[in-house]
C-alpha positions as CSV (number, residue, x, y, z in Angstrom):
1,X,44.5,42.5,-53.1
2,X,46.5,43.4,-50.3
3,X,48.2,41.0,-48.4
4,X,51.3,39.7,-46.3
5,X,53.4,37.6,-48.1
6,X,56.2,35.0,-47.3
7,X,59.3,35.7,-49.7
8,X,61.8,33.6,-47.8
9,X,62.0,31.7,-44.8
10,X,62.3,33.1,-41.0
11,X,62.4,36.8,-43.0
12,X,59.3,39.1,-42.5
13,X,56.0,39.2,-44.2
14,X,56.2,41.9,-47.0
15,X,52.6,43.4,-47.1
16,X,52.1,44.5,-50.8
17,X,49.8,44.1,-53.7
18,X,49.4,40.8,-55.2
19,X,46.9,39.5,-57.5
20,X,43.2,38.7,-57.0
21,X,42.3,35.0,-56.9
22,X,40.4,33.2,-59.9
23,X,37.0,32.2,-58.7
24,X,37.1,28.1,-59.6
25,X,34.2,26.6,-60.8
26,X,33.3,24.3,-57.9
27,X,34.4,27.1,-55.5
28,X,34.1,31.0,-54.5
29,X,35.9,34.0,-53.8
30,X,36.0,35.0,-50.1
31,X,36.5,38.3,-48.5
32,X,38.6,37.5,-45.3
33,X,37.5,39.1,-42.4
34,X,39.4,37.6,-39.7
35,X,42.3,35.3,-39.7
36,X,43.9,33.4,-36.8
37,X,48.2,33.4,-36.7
38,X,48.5,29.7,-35.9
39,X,51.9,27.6,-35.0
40,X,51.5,25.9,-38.1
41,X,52.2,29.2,-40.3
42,X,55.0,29.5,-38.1
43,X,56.2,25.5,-38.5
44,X,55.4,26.9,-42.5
45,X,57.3,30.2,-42.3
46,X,60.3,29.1,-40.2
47,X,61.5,26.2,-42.4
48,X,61.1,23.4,-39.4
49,X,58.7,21.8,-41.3
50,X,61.3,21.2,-44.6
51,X,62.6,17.5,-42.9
52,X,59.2,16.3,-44.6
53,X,59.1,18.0,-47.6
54,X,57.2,20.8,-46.6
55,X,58.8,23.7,-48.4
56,X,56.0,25.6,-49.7
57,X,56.6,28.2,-53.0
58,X,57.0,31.2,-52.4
59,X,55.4,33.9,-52.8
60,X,53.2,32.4,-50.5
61,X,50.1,33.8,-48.5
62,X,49.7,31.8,-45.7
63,X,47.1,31.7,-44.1
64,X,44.4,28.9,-42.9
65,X,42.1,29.8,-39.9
66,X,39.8,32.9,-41.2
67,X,36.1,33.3,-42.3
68,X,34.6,35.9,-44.3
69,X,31.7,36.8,-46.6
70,X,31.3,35.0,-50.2
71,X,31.9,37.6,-52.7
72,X,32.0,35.3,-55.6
73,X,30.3,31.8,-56.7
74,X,31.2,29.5,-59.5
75,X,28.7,27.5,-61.2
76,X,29.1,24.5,-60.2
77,X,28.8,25.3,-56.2
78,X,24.8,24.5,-54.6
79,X,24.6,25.6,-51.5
80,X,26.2,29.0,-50.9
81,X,25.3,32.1,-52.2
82,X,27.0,35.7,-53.0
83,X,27.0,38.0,-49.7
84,X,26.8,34.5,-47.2
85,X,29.1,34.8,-43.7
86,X,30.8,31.3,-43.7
87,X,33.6,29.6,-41.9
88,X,36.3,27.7,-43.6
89,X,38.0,24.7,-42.1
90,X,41.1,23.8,-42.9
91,X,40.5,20.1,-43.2
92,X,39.0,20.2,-46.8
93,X,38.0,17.5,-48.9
94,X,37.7,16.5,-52.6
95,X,34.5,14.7,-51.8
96,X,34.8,11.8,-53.7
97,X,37.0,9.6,-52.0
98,X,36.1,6.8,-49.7
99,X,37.2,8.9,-46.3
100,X,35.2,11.9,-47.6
101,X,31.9,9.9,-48.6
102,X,31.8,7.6,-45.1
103,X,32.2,11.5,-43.5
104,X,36.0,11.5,-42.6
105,X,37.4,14.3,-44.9
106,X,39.3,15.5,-42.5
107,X,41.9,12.3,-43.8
108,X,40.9,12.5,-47.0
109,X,43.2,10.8,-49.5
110,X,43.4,14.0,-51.5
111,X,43.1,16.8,-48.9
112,X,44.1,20.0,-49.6
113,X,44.6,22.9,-46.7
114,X,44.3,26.7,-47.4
115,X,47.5,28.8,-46.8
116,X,49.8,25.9,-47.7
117,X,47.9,23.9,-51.0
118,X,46.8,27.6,-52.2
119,X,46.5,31.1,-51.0
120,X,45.1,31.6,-47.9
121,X,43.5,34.4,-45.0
122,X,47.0,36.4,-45.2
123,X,45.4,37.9,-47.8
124,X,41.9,39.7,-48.4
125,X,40.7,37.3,-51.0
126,X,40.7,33.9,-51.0
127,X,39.6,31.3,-53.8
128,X,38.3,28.2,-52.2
129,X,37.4,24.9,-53.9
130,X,35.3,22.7,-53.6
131,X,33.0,24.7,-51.6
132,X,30.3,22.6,-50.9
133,X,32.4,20.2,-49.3
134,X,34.6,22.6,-47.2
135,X,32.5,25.8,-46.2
136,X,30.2,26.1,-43.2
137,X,27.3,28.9,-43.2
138,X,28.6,31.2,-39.9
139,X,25.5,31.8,-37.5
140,X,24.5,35.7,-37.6
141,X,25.3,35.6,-34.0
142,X,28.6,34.5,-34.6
143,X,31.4,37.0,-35.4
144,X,34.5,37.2,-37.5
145,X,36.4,36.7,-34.5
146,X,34.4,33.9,-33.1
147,X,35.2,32.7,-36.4
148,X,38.4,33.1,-37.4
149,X,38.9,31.3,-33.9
150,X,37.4,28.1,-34.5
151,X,39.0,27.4,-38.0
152,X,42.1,25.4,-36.9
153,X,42.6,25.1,-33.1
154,X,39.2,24.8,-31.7
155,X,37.8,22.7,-33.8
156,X,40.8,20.5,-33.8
157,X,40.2,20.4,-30.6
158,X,36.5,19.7,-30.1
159,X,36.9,17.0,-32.3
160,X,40.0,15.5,-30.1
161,X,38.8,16.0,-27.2
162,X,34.3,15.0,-27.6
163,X,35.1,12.8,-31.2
164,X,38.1,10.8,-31.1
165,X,39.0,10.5,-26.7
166,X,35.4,10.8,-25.7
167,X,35.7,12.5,-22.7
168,X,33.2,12.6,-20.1
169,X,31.7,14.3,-17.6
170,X,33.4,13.7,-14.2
171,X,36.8,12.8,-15.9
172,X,40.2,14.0,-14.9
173,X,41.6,15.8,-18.0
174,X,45.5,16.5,-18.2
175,X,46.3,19.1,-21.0
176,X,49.9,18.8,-21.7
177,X,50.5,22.7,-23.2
178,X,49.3,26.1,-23.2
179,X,48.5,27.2,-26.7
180,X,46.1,28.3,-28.9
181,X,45.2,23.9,-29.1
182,X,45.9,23.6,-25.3
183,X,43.5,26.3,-23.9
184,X,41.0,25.6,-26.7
185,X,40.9,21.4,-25.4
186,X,40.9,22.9,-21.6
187,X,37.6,25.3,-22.4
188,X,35.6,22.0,-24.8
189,X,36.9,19.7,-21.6
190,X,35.6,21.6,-19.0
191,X,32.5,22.3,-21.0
192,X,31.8,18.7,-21.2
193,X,32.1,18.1,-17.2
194,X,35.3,17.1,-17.1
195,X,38.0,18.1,-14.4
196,X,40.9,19.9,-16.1
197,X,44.3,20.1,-15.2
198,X,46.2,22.7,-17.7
199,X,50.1,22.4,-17.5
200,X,52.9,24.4,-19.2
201,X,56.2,26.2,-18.0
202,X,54.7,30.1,-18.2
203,X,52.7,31.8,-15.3
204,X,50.9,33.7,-18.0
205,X,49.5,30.9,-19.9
206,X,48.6,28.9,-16.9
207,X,46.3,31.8,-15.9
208,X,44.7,32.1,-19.1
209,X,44.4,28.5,-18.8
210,X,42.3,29.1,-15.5
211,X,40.3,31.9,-17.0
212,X,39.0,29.2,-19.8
213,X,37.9,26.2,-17.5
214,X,41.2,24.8,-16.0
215,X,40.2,24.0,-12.5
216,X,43.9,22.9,-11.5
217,X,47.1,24.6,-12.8
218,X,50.5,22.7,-12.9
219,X,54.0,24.7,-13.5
220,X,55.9,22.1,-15.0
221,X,59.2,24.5,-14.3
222,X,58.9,23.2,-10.5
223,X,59.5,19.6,-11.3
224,X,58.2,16.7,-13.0
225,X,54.2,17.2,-13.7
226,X,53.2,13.8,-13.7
227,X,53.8,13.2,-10.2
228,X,51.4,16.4,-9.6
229,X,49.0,15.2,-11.7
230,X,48.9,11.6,-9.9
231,X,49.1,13.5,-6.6
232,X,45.8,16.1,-7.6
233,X,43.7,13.0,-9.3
234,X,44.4,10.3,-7.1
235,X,46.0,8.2,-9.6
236,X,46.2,9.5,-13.1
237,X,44.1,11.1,-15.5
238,X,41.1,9.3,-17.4
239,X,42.4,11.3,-20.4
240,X,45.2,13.4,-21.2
241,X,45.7,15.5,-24.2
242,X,49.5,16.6,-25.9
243,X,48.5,19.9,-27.5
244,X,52.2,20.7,-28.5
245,X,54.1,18.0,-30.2
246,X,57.3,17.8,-28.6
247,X,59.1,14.8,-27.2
248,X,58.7,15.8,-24.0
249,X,55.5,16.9,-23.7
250,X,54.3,13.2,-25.6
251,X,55.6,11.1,-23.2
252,X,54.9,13.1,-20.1
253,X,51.2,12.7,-21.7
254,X,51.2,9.1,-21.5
255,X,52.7,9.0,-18.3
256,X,50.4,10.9,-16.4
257,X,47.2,8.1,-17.0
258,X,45.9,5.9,-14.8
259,X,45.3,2.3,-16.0
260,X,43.5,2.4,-19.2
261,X,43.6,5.8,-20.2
262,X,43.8,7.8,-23.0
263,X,46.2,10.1,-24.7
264,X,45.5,12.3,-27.2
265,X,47.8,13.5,-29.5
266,X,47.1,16.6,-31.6
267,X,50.4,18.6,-31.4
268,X,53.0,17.8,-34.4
269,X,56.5,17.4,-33.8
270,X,59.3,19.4,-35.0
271,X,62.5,19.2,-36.9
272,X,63.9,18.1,-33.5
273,X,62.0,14.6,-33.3
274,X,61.1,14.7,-37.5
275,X,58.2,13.1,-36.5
276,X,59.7,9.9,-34.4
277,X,59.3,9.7,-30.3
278,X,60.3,7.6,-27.8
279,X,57.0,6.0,-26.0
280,X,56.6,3.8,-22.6
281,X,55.5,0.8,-24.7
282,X,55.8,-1.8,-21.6
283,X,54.1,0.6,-19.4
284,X,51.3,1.0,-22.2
285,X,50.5,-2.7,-22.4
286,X,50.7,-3.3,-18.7
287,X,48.3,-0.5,-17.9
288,X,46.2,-0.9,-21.3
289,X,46.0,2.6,-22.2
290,X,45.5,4.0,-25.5
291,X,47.0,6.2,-27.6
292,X,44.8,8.5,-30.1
293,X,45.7,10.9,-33.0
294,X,43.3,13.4,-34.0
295,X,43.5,15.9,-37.2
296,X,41.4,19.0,-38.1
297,X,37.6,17.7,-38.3
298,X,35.1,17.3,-40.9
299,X,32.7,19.8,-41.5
300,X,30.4,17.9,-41.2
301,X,30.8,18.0,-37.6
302,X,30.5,21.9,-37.2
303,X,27.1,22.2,-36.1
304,X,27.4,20.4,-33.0
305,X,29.8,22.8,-32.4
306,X,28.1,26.1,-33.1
307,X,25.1,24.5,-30.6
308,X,27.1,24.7,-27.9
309,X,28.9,27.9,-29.4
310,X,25.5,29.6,-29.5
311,X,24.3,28.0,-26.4
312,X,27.2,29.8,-24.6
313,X,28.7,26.7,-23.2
314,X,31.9,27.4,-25.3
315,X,33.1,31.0,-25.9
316,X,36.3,30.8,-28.4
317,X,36.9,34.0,-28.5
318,X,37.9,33.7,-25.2
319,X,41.2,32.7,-26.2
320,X,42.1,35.6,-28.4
321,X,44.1,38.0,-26.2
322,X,45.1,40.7,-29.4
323,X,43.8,41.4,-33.0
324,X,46.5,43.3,-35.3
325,X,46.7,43.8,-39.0
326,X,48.7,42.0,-41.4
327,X,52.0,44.3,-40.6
328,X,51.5,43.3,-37.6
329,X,51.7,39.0,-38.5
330,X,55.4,39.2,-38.6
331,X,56.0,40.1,-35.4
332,X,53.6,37.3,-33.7
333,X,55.5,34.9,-36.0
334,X,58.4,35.9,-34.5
335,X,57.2,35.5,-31.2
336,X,56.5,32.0,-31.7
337,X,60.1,30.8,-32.0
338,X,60.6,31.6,-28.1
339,X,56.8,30.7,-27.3
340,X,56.2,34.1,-26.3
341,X,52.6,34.3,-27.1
342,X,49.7,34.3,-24.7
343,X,46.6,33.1,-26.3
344,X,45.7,33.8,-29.7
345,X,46.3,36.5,-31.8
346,X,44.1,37.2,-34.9
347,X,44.2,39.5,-38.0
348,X,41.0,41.8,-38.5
349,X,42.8,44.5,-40.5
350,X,43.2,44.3,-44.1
């Protein structure tokens, strides 16, 4: 199969030949049609994710936001079939263990995520266990795109923002970050009802932001946001999300609620915190606000999703602002060091 490979670390893709993947018993053989470049590839490919262990082998196709069409089925999988359009999340389960059977495999005590625990949508063919478990049949009014869209950042997203903060209609939303994760929690917010606030330091991204269901902007180049955000919600936000993981943006989350809010905290930090940041404990208590981490989401939870995604009250292809092929993965990798990238950028060209 063709594909763009990872030889070393921070050095380009090298789009060759490699071998097909084995179809395993429990699982199938996908044709990847669309695959989304996601800042976790990059954490992957540039080595900032090595403070935790995270070094993957190499050769490695990366790779864990794509759909395709089932060309394969081992003989132990039920319910899909040769030929079916599905979409593969990258929270996958085994199935068996206690997270998995109470309908959490999204933690699952022995998760494994495409791209990093095997092959993933880098290349044209991916083998995917456990397929009962971790595929989702793709509407027929759904495209690759749509897709490919939904397989890490909107769905972590949705299930931030509607499973584990609640948000409501009505609520003041702060979303801390202007990526593929930010702009996908400001379009599920602002589906929901809420009143969104998108902040982040480029022009660029704060109009996309506006485009997907921001109804305030804040340019946190002119100063400190928080003080904006008290000043535009009249006392902090019901709910504020982190969508990138940096120290800064963590606390600046936390700081811009209003007694007993919420902060949600999807982005993961880098080799510059290694995981550790600084939080406004006293402030925490003496306001009561909560702090929540979210991860992935089951897929179990998809079809709520694809209700509203086929209802047209969320759009993820909305965020995609360029498709290339895999020569072209390198270069939007590369971009991510100096958070360059508008939107997200997906592969449909194998």
């Amino acid at each position: 199969m063709r594909a763009a490979v990872m030889e070393a670390v921070r050095k380009p893709l090298v789009v060759k030949e490699m071998p097909d993947p084995a179809c395993p018993p429990n699982g199938v053989i996908l044709r990847a049609e669309a695959e989304g470049i996601c800042r976790s590839d990059w954490h992957a490919w540039s080595g900032d994710w090595a403070w935790i262990g995270l070094v993957p082998p190499m050769p490695l196709v990366m790779g864990h936001e794509f759909c395709g069409v089932i060309e394969e089925v081992g003989k132990e999988v039920k319910n899909f079939k040769k030929g079916q359009r599905v979409l593969v999340p990258f929270s996958q389960g085994d199935g068996i263990c206690e997270y998995c059977r109470n309908g959490h495999s999204n933690v699952c005590a022995n998760a494994s995520i495409p791209g990093f625990s095997y092959w993933g949508g880098y290349g044209r063919y991916v083998g995917i266990p456990n397929a009962d478990q971790n595929l989702v049949p793709m509407p027929d009014d759904v495209g690759f795109l749509e897709g490919a869209s939904m397989g890490c950042r909107f769905m972590t997203s949705y299930h931030g923002v509607v499973d584990r903060a609640q948000v409501r209609p009505g609520e003041w939303v702060a979303v801390h970050g202007c990526g593929g994760i930010g702009l996908s929690a400001i379009h599920v917010a602002a589906a929901i009802g809420a009143n969104v606030i998108a902040v982040d330091l480029d022009g660029r991204k704060l109009e996309l932001a506006k485009s997907v269901g921001a109804s305030h902007i804040v340019n946190a180049k002119n100063g400190d946001p928080t003080m904006e955000i008290f000043d535009i919600t009249q006392g902090g936000a019901h709910v504020s999300v982190d969508a990138l993981g940096i120290a800064t943006t963590c606390r600046n989350s936390i700081m811009s609620l209003r007694k007993q809010g919420r902060s949600l905290q999807i982005g993961l930090t880098t080799s510059a915190e290694k995981g550790e940041v600084a939080v406004p404990i006293d402030r925490m208590v003496t306001m009561e606000l909560q702090l929540i981490a979210s991860l992935g989401m089951p897929a179990s939870r998809y079809p709520s999703m694809l209700q509203m995604v086929e209802a047209k009250k969320l759009n993820p292809k909305a965020m995609i602002t360029e498709t290339v092929g895999l020569d072209g993965a390198s270069r939007v990798l590369e971009e991510m060091t100096n958070f360059q990238n508008v939107g997200v950028s997906v592969i449909d060209r194998y």
